[in-house]
C-alpha positions in Angstrom: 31.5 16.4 -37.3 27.6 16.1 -36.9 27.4 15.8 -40.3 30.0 13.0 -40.4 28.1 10.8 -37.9 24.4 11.2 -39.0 25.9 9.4 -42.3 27.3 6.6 -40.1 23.5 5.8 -38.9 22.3 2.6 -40.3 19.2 2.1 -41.7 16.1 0.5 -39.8 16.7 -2.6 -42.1 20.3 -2.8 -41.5 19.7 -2.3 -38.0 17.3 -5.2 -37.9 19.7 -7.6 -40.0 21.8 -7.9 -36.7 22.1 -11.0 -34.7 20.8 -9.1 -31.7 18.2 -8.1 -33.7 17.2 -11.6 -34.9 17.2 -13.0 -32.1 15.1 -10.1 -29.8 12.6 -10.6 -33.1 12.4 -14.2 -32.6 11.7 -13.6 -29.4 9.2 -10.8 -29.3 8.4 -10.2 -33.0 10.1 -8.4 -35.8 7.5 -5.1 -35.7 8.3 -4.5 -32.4 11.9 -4.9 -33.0 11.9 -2.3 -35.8 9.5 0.4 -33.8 12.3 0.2 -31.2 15.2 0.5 -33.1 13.5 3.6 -35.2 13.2 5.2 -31.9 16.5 4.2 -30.5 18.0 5.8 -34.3 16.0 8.9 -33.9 17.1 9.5 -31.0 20.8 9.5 -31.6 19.9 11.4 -34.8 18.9 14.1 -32.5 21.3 14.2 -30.2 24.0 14.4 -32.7 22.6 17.2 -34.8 22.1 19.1 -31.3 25.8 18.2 -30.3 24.2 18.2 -26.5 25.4 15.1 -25.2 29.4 14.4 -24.6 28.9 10.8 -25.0 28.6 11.0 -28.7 32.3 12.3 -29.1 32.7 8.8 -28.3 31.1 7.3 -31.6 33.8 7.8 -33.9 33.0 4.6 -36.1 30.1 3.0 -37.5 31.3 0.1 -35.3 31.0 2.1 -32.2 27.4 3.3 -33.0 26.1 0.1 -33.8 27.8 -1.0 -30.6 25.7 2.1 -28.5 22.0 1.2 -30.7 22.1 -3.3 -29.4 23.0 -1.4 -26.0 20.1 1.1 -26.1 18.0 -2.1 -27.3 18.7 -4.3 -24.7 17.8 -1.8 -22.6 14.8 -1.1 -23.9 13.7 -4.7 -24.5 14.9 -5.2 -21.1 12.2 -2.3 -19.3 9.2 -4.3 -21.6 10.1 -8.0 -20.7 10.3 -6.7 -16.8 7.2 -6.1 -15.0 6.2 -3.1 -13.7 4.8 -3.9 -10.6 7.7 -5.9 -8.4 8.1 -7.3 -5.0 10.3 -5.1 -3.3 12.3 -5.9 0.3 10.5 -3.2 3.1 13.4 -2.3 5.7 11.5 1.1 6.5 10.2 -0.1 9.5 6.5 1.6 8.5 4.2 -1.6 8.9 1.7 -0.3 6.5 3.3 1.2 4.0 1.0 2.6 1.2 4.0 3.5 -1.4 4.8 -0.4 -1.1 1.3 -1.7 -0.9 -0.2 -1.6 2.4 -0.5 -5.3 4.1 1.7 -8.0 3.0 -1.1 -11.2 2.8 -0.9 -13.8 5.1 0.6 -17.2 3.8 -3.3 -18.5 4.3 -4.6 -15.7 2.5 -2.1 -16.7 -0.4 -2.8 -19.6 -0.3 -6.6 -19.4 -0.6 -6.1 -16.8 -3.7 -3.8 -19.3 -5.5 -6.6 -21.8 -5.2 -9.5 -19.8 -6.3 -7.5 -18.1 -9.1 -5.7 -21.5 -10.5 -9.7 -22.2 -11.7 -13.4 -22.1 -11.2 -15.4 -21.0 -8.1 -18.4 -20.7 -6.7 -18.3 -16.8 -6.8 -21.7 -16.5 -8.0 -23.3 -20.0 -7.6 -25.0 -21.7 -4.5 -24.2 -24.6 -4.2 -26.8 -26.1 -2.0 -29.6 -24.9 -4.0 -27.8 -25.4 -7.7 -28.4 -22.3 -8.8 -26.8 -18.8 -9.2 -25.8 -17.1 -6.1 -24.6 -13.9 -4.9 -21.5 -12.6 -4.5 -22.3 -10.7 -1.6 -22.4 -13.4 0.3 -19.0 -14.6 0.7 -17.2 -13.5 3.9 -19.7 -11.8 4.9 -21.1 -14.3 8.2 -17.7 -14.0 9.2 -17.2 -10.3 8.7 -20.6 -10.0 10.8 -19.8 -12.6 13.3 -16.0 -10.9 14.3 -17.9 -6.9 14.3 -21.0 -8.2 16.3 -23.1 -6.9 13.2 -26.8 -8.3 12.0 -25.1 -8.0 8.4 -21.9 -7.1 6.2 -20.6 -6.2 2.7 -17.8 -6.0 0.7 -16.6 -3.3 -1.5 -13.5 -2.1 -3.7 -11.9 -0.2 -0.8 -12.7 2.2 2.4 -13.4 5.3 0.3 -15.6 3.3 -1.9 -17.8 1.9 1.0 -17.9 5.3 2.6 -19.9 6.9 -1.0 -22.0 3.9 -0.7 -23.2 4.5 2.5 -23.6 8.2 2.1 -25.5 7.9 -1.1 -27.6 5.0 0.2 -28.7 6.8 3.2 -28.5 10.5 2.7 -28.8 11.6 -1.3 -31.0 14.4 -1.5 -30.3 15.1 2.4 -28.3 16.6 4.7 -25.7 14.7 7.0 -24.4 16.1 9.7 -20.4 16.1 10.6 -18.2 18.0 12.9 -15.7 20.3 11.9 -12.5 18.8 13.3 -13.7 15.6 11.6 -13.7 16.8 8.1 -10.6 14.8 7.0 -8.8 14.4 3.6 -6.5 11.2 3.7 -3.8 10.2 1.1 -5.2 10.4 -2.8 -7.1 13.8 -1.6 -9.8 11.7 -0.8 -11.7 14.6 1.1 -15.0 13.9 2.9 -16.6 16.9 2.3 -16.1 16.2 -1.9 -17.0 12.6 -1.4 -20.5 13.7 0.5 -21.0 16.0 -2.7 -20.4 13.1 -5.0 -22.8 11.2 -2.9 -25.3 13.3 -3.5 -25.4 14.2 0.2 -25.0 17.8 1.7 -22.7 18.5 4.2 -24.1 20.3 7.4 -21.1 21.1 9.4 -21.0 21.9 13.3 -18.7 22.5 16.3 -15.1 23.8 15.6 -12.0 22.2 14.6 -11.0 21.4 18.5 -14.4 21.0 20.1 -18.0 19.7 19.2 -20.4 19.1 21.6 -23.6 16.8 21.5 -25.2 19.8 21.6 -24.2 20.4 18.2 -25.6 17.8 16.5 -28.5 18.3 18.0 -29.1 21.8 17.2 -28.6 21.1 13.7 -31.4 18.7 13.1 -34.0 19.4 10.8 -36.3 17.7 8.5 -33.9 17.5 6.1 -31.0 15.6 8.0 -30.7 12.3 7.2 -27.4 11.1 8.6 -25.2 11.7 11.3 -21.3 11.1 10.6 -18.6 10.5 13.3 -15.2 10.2 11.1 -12.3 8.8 12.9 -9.4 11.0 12.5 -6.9 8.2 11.8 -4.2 10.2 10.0 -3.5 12.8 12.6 -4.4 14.2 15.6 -5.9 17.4 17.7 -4.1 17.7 21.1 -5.0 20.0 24.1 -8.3 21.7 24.3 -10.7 19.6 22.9 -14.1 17.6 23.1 -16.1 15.0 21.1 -19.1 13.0 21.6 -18.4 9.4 22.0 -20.0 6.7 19.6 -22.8 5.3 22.1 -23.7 9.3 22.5 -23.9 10.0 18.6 -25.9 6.5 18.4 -28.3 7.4 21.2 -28.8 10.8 19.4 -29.3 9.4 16.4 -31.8 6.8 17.2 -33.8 9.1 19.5 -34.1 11.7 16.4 -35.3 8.6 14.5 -31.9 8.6 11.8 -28.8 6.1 11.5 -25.8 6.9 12.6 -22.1 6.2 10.5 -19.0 5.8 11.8 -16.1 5.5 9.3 -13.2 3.9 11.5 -10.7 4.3 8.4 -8.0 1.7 9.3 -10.2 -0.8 11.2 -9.6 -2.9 14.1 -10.8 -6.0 14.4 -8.8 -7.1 18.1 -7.6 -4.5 20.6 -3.5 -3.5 19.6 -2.8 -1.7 22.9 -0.8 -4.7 24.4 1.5 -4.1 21.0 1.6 0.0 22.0 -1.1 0.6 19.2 -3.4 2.9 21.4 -6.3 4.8 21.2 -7.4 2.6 17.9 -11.3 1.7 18.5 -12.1 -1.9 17.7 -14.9 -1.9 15.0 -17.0 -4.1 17.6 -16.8 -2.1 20.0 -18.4 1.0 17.7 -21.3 -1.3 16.6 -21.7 -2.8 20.6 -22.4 1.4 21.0 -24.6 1.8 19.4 -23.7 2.7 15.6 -25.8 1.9 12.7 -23.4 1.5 10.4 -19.4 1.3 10.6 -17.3 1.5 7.2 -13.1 0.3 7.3 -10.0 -0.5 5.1 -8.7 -4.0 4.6 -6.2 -3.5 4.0 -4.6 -1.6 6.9 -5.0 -2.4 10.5 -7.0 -5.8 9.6 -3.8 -6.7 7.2 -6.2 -8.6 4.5 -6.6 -7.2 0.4 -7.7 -4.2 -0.4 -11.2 -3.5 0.3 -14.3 -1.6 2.2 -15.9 -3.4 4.6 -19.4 -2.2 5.5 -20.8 -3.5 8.9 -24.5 -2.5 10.2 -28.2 -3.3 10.2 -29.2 -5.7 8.5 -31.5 -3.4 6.5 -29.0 -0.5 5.8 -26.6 -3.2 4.2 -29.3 -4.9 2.4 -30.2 -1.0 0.8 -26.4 -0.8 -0.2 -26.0 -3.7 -1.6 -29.4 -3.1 -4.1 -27.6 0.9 -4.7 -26.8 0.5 -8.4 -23.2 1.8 -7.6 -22.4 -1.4 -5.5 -21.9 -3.2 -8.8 -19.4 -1.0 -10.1 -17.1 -0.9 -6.5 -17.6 -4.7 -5.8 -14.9 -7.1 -5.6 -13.3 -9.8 -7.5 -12.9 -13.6 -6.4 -9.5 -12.9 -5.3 -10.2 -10.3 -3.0 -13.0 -12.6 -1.0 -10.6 -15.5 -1.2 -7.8 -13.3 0.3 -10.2 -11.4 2.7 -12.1 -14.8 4.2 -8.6 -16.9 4.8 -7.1 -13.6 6.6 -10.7 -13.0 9.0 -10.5 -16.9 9.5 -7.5 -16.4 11.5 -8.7 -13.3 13.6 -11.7 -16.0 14.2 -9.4 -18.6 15.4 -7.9 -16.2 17.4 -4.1 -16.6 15.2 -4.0 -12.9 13.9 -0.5 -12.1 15.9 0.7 -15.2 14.8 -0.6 -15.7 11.2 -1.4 -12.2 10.0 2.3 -9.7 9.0 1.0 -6.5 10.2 0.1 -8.0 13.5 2.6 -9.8 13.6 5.1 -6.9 13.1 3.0 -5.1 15.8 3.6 -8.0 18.3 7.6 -8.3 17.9 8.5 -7.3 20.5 12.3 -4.7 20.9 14.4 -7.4 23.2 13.3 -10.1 19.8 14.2 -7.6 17.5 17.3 -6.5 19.2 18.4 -10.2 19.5 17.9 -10.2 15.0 19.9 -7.1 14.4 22.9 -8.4 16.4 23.1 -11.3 14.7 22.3 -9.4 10.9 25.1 -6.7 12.2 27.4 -10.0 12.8 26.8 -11.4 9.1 26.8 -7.7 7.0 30.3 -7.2 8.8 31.3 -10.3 7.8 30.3 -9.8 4.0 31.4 -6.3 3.6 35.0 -6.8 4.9 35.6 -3.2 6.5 33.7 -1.3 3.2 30.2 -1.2 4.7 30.2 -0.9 8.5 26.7 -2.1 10.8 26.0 -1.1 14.2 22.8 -1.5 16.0 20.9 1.4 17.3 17.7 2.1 18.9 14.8 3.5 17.0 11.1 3.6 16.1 9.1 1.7 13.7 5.9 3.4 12.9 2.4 2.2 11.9 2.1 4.0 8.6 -1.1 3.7 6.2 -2.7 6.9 7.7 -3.1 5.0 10.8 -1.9 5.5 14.3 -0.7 9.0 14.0 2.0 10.0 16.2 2.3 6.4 17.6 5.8 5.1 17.5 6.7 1.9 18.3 10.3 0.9 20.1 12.2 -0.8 18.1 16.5 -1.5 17.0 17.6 -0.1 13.8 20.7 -1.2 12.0 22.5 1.6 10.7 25.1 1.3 7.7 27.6 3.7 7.4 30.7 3.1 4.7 33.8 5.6 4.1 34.0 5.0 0.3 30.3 5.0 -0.1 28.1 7.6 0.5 24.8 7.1 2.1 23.0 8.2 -0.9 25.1 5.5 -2.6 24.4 2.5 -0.4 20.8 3.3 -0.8 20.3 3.8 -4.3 22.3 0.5 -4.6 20.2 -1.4 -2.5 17.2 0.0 -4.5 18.5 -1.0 -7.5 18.8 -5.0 -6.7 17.2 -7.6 -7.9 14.6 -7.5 -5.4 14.8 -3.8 -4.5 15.2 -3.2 -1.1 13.6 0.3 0.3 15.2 1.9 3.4 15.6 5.2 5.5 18.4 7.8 5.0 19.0 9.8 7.9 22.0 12.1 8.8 24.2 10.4 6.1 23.3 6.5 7.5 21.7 4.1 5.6 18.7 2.7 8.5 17.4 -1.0 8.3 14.2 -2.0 10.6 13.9 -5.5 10.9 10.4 -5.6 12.3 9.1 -4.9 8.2 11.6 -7.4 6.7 10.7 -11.0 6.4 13.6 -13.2 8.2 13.7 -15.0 5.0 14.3 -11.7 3.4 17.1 -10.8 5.6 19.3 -13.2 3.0 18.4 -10.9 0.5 19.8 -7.8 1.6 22.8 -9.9 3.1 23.6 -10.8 -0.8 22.9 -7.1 -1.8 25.4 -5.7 1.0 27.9 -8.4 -0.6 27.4 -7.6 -4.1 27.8 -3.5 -3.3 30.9 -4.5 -1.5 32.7 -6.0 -4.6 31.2 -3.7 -6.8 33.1 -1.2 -4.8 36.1 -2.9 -4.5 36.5 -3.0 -8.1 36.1 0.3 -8.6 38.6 1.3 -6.3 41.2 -1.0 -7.9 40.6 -0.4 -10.8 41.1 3.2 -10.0 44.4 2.8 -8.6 45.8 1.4 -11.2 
């Protein structure tokens, strides 16, 4: 029987005489047509001479096999014409979700990249003088002017402006960090390995639950050149514990004649407690204590691009920004386009209005509640008894390594379905168009509103629908 089939294969020129093939060679070209289609025959070569797979009992004809290699190609050509990276739907109810790419951009902040990347700018040119400029410069007065800083830059991301810092200030030297503060975040982004890779040594004191002032102070030498406060933004120590404030490290700091660093991780520029965000220090409020420097995300709590923001003196920036390394983790046009639009509305004072992870922040449960009845209404009406909604109170969470353990009150819609499973309704939902990401829990498929766009809620109305007939077929054709 193996035997029988392999002589059935076509050749790679028969292959690519076929209409599909034509026409997929017209439209991508013929040499990419032909590597496809040797794959696609070697591959059924070697499933047939291993007689592993059950689905080749059903090639009994050359007919049939030529039938499963334009299937395998459209596949194929399918997965290369698609992109890889794809907006998806987020129903998790995690704000900043780093598996879907942190903060959505505000419709400003689009709007401003569109516009710088549709042609030239003025990235690296002054205009008032006619001559080149620096890149540096852009967003930086407003990045100064919202942390109550003498001077700011921008680099790639928070991990990035963190090794600048470090290697700017302390290479060759010792820094000085507390033991509950020696975090690793997502990536395995460590700070005692970025410190090495600065160049820095790490001179750790305290213990895991309590440093004192007295600490740090005890462990400068001649040799220290830094002292560290890291804010543990990704978990947190409960119970018995102490740690110097910012304004005590800074008063230390300056008295032993060093800078001190605070990296804030997420970074926030307003105060989230009226949204039930607590216990987030405002990156003014660091540099008002005290702090030398200050390094945070922007993409997290500030809801902007990704990038490092690095907030200070005016003469510790202007040494980071002459470090040879700054060139290699600057940023692009796009990223100060996207970054400027999105500060301009925390200056004009329109972040919970125009920026989506604020935004989501400030919705508040009775507003959301009000969204899920009406989505439960429409599902319902869609999925004619095969998908059931019901509302149900829940949590949405902060996400991004920020806010840990802070859950914000919120309704969920849950779907349940009797000739679905769970596991079904989600992989389904996954797989539309615009894939839609949501929770599975105790055999319910959960929906948070507060992460989807109401725009968006059409989308996964349409997907509901679409898994309902699916379904129905299925069943129908079953019982017949």
């Amino acid at each position: 029987m193996p035997s029988e089939l392999l002589r059935l294969l076509p050749s790679i020129e028969s292959a690519l005489s076929t209409t599909l093939a034509q026409r997929l060679s017209a439209e991508l070209n013929r040499e990419l047509v032909r590597d496809l289609l040797r794959e696609i025959i070697e591959q059924l070569r070697e499933q047939i001479t291993a007689a592993r797979d059950s689905a080749i009992s059903a090639f009994a004809d050359s007919e049939s096999i030529g039938n499963e290699i334009e299937r395998r190609l459209l596949v194929r050509t399918k997965a290369l014409l698609s992109p890889s990276l794809c907006r998806v739907v987020n129903a998790t109810g995690v704000i900043i979700h780093t598996n879907l790419g942190r903060a959505p951009l505000a419709p400003a902040a689009i709007a401003a990249v569109s516009n710088i990347a549709s042609g030239y700018s003025n990235l690296e040119y002054d205009l008032g003088q006619g001559e080149r400029g620096h890149r540096e410069s852009h967003a930086a007065g407003i990045i100064a002017r919202l942390c109550g800083s003498e001077a700011a830059i921008v680099t790639n991301n928070n991990a990035a402006a963190v090794l600048l810092v470090l290697n700017t200030l302390a290479e060759g030297g010792e820094v000085i960090v507390s033991r509950g503060e020696l975090i690793e975040i997502g990536g395995s982004f460590r700070i005692p390995e970025i410190m090495e890779k600065s160049g820095a040594t790490l001179r750790e004191v305290g213990t895991t639950n309590r440093t004192r002032l007295a600490d740090y102070e005890r462990a400068i030498n001649d040799k220290t050149r830094l002292i560290l406060r890291v804010h543990p933004s990704n978990y947190k120590i409960v119970g018995f514990t102490e740690r110097p404030t910012a304004r005590e490290i800074a008063s230390l700091a300056q008295s032993a004649g060093i800078p001190s660093f605070e990296d804030l991780g997420s970074g926030c520029l307003i105060d989230l407690g009226p949204y039930g965000v607590k216990d987030e220090p405002v990156v003014s409020g660091s540099i008002k204590a005290g702090v030398s420097v200050a390094t945070f995300s922007g993409d997290k709590m500030l809801g902007g691009p990704q990038a490092g923001i690095i907030a200070g003196s005016r003469m510790i920036v202007d040494s980071v920004r002459k470090n040879p390394l700054m060139r290699a983790l600057r940023v692009d046009k796009m990223t100060y386009a996207a970054l400027e639009a999105t500060l301009r509305l925390y200056e004009r004072g329109e972040a919970a209005a125009g920026v989506p992870v604020i935004r989501a922040m400030a919705e508040t449960r009775q507003e959301l509640g009000q969204r899920a009845s009406r989505f439960c209404s429409r599902v319902n009406g869609v999925a004619r008894g095969m998908i059931e909604a019901a509302a149900e109170d829940g949590e949405s969470l902060i996400g991004g390594g920020s806010a840990p353990g802070v859950g914000i009150p919120t309704v969920l819609v849950a779907l349940t379905s009797k000739a679905l499973s769970a596991a079904s309704v989600e992989s389904r939902l996954r797989a539309n168009g615009i894939p839609i990401i949501t929770r599975l829990e105790r055999d319910r498929v959960l929906i948070d509103l507060r992460t989807v766009r109401r725009d968006e809620e059409e989308t996964i109305i349409n997907a509901v629908a679409e898994i309902t007939r699916g379904a129905a077929k299925s069943m129908a054709s079953m019982n017949e």
